[in-house]
FIDREN-249753 format. One record per residue: residue number from 1; residue in one letter; x, z, y of N, C-alpha, C in turn. Coordinates in Angstrom, 1 decimal. Example, Ala and Ser with C-alpha at 12.3 -4.5 7.8 and 13.67 -1.06 7.14 Angstrom:
1;A;13.2;7.8;-5.7;12.3;7.8;-4.5;13.2;7.8;-3.3;
2;S;12.8;7.1;-2.2;13.7;7.1;-1.1;12.9;7.9;0.0;
end
This chain:
1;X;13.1;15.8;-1.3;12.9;14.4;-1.7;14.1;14.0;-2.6;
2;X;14.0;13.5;-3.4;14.4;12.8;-4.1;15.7;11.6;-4.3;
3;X;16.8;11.5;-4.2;17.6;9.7;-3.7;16.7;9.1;-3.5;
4;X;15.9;8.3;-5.1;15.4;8.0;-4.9;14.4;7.6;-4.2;
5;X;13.5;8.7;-4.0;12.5;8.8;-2.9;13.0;8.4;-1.3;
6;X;14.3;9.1;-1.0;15.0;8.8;0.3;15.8;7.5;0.3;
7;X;15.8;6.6;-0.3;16.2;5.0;-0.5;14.9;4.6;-0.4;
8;X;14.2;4.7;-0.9;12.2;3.9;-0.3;12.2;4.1;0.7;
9;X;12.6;5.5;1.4;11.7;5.4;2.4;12.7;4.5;3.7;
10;X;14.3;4.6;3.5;15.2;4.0;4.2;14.9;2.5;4.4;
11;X;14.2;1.9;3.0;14.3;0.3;3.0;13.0;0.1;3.3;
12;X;11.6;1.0;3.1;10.8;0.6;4.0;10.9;0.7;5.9;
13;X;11.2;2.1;5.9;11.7;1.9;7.6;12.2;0.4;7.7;
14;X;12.9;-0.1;7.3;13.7;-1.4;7.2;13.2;-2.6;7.5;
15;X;11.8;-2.8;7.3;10.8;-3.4;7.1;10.1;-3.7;8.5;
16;X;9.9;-4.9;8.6;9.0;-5.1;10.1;7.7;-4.7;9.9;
17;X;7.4;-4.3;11.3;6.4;-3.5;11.6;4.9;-4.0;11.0;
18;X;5.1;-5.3;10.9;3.8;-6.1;10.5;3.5;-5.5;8.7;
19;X;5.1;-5.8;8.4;5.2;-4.8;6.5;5.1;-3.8;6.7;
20;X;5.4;-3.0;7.5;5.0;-1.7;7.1;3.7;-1.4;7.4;
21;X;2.6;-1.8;8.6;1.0;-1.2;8.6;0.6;-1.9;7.4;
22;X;1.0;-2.9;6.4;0.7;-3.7;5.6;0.6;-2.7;4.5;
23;X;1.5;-2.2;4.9;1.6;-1.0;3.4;1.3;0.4;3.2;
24;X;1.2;0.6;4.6;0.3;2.1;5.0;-0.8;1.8;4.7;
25;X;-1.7;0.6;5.3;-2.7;0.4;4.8;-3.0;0.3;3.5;
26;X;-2.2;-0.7;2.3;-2.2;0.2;1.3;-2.5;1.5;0.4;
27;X;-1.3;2.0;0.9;-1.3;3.5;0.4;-2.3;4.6;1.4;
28;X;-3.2;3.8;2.3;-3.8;4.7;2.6;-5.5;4.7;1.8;
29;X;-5.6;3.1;1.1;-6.7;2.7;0.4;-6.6;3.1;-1.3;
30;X;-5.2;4.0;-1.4;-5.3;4.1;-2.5;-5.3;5.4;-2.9;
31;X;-5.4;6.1;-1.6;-5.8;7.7;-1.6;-7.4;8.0;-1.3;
32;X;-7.6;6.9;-0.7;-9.1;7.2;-0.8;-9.7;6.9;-2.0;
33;X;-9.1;5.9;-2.5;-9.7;5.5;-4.0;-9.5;7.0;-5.2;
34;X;-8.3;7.2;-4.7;-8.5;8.3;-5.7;-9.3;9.3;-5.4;
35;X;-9.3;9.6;-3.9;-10.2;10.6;-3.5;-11.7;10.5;-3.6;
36;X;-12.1;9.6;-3.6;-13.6;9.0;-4.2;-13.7;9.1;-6.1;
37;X;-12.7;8.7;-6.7;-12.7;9.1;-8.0;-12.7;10.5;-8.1;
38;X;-12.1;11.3;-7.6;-12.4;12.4;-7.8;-13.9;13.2;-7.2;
39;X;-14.2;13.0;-6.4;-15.4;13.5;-5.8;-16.3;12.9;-7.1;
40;X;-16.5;11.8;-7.6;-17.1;11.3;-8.4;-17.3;11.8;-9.6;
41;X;-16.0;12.6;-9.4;-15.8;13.9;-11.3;-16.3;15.0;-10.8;
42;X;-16.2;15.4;-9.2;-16.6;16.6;-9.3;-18.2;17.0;-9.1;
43;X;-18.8;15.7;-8.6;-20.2;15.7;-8.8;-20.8;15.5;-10.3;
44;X;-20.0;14.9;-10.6;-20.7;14.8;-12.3;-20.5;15.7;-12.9;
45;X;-19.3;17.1;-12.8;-19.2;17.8;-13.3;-20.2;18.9;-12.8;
46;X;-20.7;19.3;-11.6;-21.8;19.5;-11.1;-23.2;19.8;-11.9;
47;X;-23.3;18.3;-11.7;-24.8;17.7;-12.2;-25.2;18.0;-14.3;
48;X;-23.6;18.1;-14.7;-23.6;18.6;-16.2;-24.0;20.2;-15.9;
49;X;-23.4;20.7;-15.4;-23.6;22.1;-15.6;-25.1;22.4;-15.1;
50;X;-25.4;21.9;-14.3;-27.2;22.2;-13.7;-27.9;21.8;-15.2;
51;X;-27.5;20.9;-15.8;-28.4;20.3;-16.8;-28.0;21.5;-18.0;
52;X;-27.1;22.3;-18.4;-26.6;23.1;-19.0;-27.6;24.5;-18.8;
53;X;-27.5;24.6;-17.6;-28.3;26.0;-16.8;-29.8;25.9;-17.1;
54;X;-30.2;24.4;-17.5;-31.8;24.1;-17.6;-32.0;24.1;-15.9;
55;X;-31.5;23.8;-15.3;-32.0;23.3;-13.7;-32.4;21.9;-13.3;
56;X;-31.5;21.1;-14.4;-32.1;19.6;-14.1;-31.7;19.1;-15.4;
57;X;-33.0;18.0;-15.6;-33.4;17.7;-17.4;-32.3;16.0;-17.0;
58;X;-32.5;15.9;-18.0;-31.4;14.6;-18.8;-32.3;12.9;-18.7;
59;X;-32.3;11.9;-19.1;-32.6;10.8;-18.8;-32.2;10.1;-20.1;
60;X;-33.2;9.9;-20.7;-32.7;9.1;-22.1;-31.7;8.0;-22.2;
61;X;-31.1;7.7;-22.7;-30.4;6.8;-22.8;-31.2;5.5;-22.9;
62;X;-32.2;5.4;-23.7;-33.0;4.4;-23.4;-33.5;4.1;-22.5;
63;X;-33.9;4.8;-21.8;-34.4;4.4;-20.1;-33.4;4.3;-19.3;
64;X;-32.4;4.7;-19.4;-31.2;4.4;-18.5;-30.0;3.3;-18.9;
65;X;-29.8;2.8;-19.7;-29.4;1.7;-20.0;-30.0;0.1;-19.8;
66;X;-31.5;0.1;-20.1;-32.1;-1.0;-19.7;-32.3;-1.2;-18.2;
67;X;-32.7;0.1;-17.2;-32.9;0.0;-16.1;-31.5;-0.4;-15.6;
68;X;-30.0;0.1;-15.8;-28.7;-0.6;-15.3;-28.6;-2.1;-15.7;
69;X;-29.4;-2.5;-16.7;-28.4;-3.7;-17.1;-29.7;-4.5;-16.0;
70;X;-30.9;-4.0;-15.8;-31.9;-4.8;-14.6;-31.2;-5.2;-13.0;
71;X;-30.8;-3.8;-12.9;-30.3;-3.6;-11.6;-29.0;-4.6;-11.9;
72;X;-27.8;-4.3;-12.7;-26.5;-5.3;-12.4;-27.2;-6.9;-12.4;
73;X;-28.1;-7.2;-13.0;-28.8;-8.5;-12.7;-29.2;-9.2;-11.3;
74;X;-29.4;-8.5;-10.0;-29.4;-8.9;-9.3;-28.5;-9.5;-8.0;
end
């Protein structure tokens, strides 16, 4: 670790208990977030390569753009 890094972590210990689950929770919603962004890339990268292989066809842009802007409408 880092000074740095080892001064964060001294002034959060520091921190009442109520701040610190305040902040775990946090940083624990912002690893899932990333961890969903990623799953997100790796299914899409997936779903391109199938479409690549000729295993699964494509969706016009035209049909797919007016059906989202239906759906965010409700």
């Amino acid at each position: 670790m880092t000074t740095k890094e080892k001064t964060l972590v001294k002034n959060v210990l520091a921190l009442s208990r109520k701040s610190r689950v305040a902040l775990a929770k946090k940083l624990l919603r912002s690893l899932e977030q990333e961890q969903i962004i990623l799953e997100g890339a790796r299914i899409a990268e997936e779903r391109f390569e199938a479409y690549r292989r000729g295993e699964m066809k494509g969706i016009p842009a035209e049909e797919v753009f007016p059906a989202l802007r239906k759906k965010g409408k409700r």
